[in-house]
Every structure is written in C-alpha cells, then in structure tokens.
C-alpha positions as CSV (number, residue, x, y, z in Angstrom):
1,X,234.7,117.7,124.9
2,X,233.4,116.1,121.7
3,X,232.2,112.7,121.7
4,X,231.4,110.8,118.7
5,X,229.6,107.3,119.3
6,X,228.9,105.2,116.4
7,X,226.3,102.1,116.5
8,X,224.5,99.7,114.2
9,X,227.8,97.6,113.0
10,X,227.5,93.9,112.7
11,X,227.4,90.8,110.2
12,X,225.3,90.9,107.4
13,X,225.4,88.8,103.9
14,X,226.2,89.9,100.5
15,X,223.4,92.3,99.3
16,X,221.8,93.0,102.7
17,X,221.7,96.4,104.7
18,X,223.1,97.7,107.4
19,X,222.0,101.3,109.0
20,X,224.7,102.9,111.1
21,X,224.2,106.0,113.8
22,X,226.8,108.3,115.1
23,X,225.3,110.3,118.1
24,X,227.4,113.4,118.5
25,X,227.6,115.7,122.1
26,X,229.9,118.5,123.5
27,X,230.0,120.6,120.2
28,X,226.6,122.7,118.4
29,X,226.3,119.7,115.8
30,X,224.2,121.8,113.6
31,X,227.1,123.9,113.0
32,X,229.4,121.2,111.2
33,X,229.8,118.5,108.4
34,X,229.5,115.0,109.6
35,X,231.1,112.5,107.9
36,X,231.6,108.5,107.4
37,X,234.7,106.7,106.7
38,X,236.3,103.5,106.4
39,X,239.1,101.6,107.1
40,X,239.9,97.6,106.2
41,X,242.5,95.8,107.6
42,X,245.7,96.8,105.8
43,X,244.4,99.3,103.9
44,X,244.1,103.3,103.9
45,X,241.0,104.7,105.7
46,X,238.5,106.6,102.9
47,X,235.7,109.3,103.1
48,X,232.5,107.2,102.0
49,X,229.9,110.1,102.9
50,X,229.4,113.1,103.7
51,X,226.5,115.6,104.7
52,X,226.5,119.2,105.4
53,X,225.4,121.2,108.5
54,X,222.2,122.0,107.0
55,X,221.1,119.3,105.3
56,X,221.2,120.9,102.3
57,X,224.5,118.9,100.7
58,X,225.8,115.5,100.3
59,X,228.4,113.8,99.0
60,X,229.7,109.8,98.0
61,X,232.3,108.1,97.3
62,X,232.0,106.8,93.6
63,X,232.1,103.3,95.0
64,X,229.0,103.7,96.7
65,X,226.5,106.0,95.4
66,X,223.2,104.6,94.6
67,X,223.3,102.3,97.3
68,X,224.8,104.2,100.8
69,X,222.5,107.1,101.9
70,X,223.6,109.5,104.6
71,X,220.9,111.3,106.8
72,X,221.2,113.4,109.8
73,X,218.7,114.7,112.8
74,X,219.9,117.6,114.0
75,X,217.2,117.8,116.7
76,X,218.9,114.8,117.8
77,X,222.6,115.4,116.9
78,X,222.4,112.0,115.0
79,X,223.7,111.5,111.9
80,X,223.1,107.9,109.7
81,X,224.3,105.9,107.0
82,X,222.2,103.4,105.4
83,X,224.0,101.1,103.4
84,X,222.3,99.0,101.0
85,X,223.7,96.2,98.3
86,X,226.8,95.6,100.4
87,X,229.5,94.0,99.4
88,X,232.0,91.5,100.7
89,X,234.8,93.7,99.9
90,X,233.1,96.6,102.4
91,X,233.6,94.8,105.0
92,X,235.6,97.3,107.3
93,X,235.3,99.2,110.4
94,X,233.1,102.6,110.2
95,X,233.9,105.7,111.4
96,X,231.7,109.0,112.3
97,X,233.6,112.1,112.1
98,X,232.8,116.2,112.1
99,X,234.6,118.5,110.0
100,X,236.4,120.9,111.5
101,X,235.7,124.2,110.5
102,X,232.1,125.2,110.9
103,X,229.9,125.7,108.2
104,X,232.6,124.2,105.5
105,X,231.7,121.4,102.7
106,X,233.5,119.6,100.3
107,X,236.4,118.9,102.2
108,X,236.4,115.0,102.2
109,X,239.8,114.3,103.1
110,X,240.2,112.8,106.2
111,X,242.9,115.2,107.7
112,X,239.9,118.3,107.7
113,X,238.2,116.3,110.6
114,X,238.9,116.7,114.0
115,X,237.4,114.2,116.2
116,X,236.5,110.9,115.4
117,X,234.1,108.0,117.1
118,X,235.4,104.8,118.0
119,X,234.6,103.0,115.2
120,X,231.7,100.3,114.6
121,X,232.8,97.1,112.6
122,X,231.2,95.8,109.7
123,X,231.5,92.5,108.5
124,X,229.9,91.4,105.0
125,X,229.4,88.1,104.3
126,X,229.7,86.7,100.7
C-alpha cells in the first residue's frame, strides 16, 4: 500500500519560505515522478512541480518558476519543495503525489497520478 505523507506546511508572511517534505513508502519510489499540487478553497487543484524518477528532469508551473524548487532523496524516498517569494494568493493546501506509470514524465495533469498524501496547508500572510 502506498503512503504519501506531506510535512512542513504552516504560516508564513509575504516573501518568506516555506520547505515542504513528502515521505513516500510501500512503492520503489525511485521508479516514479513525484509531484506537487495545489488546491485553494474554491478553486481547481493545479500541478506546481514536478521531478522525475531520476533526478534528471523537472518541471514548473509558469506561476512559480524562479522561486519554487523541487528536490528529491531517493535514498530516503523524500521528495521537497522549497518555496521561496511567496505570495498571499498561494496560500492553499499542498499536495505530494507519484505518477503513475513508472519511468514516465511530462504528464502534469493531475488525473496521471495515482495516490496522493493528505495534504499540508499553507497559509501566506500579506
């Protein structure tokens, strides 16, 4: 059974950071994509970040390139998202997620993820 646990949510102010984990278990996490999304109240939930089973390849949503940075350890089956500059309008709740498929990138929609963490809220203050 796969188990997705996010950490490192909380309140931060305008232009602060925030660095969020995922710790993955029950699947060979080197094998797959891991990926970040989010969702605010009321609105759809959308693919932030994603990073490929080898490291090799990421990926960002327009709105936050320069400033969001995903990592992973795959000694540790961890993977991160340091988020830099944020904004008021990012405040949401945070989602870890692997792909499905093995060995696939580039497939950022939300429906080619199979199993999702809990969620970790993040609350920017302006």
């Amino acid at each position: 059974q796969v188990q997705l646990v996010e950490s490192g949510g909380g309140l931060v102010q305008a232009g602060g950071s925030l660095r969020l984990s995922c710790a993955a278990s029950g699947r060979t996490f080197s094998y797959y994509t891991m990926g970040w999304f989010r969702q605010a109240p009321g609105k759809d939930r959308e693919f932030v970040a994603a990073i490929s089973w080898n490291n090799r390849n990421t990926d960002y949503a327009d709105s936050v390139k320069g400033r969001f940075t995903i990592s992973r350890d795959n000694a540790k089956s961890t993977v991160y998202l340091q988020m830099n500059s944020l904004k008021p309008e990012e405040t949401a709740v945070y989602y870890c997620a692997t792909v499905r498929l093995a060995f696939t990138f580039g497939v950022n929609a939300a429906s080619n993820y199979d199993y999702w963490g809990q969620g970790t809220q993040v609350t920017v203050s302006s």
